[in-house]
N, C-alpha and C positions, 0 to 999 in steps of 0.2 A: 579712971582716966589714965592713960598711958603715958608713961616715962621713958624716954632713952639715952641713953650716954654713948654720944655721937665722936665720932674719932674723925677728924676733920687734917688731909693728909696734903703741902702744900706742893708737894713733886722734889724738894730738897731736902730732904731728911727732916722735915720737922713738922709735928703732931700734933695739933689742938684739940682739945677733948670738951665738951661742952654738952650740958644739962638739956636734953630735948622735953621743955612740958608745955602743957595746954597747947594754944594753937600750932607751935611748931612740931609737937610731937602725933598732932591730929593730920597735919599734912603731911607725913612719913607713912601712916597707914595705908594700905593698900597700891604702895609703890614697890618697884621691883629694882632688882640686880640692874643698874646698867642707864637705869631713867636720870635726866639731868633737873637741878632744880635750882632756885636763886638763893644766894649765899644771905642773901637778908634776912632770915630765918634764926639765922644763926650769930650774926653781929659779923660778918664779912660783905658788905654793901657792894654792886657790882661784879662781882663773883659767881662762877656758876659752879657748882657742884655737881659730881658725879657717886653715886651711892658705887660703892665695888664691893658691898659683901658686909656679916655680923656674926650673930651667935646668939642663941634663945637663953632662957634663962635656966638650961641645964649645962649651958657651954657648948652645946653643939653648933655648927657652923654652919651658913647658909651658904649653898651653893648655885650659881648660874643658870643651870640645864634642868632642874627638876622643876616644875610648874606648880605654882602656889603656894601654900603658907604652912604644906604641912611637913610632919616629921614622919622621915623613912626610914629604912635601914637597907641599905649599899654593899655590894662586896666592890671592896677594894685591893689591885693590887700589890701586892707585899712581896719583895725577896723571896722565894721561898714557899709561893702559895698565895692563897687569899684570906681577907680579913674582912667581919661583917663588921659595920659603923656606922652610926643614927647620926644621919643628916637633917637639915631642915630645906624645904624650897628656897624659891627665891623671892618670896611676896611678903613686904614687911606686917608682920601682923602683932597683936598686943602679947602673944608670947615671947617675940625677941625684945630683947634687952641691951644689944650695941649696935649702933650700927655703922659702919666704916665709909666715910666719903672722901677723895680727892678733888681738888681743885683742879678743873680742866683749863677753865677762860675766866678774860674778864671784861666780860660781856651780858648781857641778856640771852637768857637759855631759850631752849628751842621751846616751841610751843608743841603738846604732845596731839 
């Protein structure tokens, strides 16, 4: 069963981190970069969240633009030349292990 430690971000500098298991770490699954979800999940009632990004359990970071849940490796640019560096997609899968949400509204989220 999948576990995540959720970084829950309110738009003013301040950071709630909270334990994602059983049902709410089973509705994180196969959700992407960018998708909006209801903060009740989380113990923020009427709230809608937005996932903006994490990092597997090697540290490496999910990015936006790469499709699906796997791990690549990137050049990116550097001062000076390029640099190769293992990314992960953007699809939450049971290898990430944080995952980064802000608080957009506080409302009911879109229906996808």
């Amino acid at each position: 069963m999948p576990e995540f430690k959720v970084n829950i971000s309110d738009g003013k500098g301040k950071t709630t981190t909270v334990e994602a298991k059983g049902p709410a770490a089973n509705t994180l699954i196969g959700m992407k970069i960018g998708d909006e979800l209801a903060g009740d999940l989380f113990g923020l009632p009427k709230q809608v969240l937005k996932i903006t990004g994490g990092s597997d359990k090697s540290g490496f970071p999910m990015i936006p633009w790469l499709q699906g849940g796997i791990k690549k490796q990137i050049y990116v640019k550097k001062k000076g030349g390029r640099e190769k560096k293992w990314v992960r997609g953007n699809t939450i899968t049971e290898d990430v292990v944080q995952v980064n949400m802000a608080v957009v509204a506080e409302q009911e989220p879109k229906k996808p």
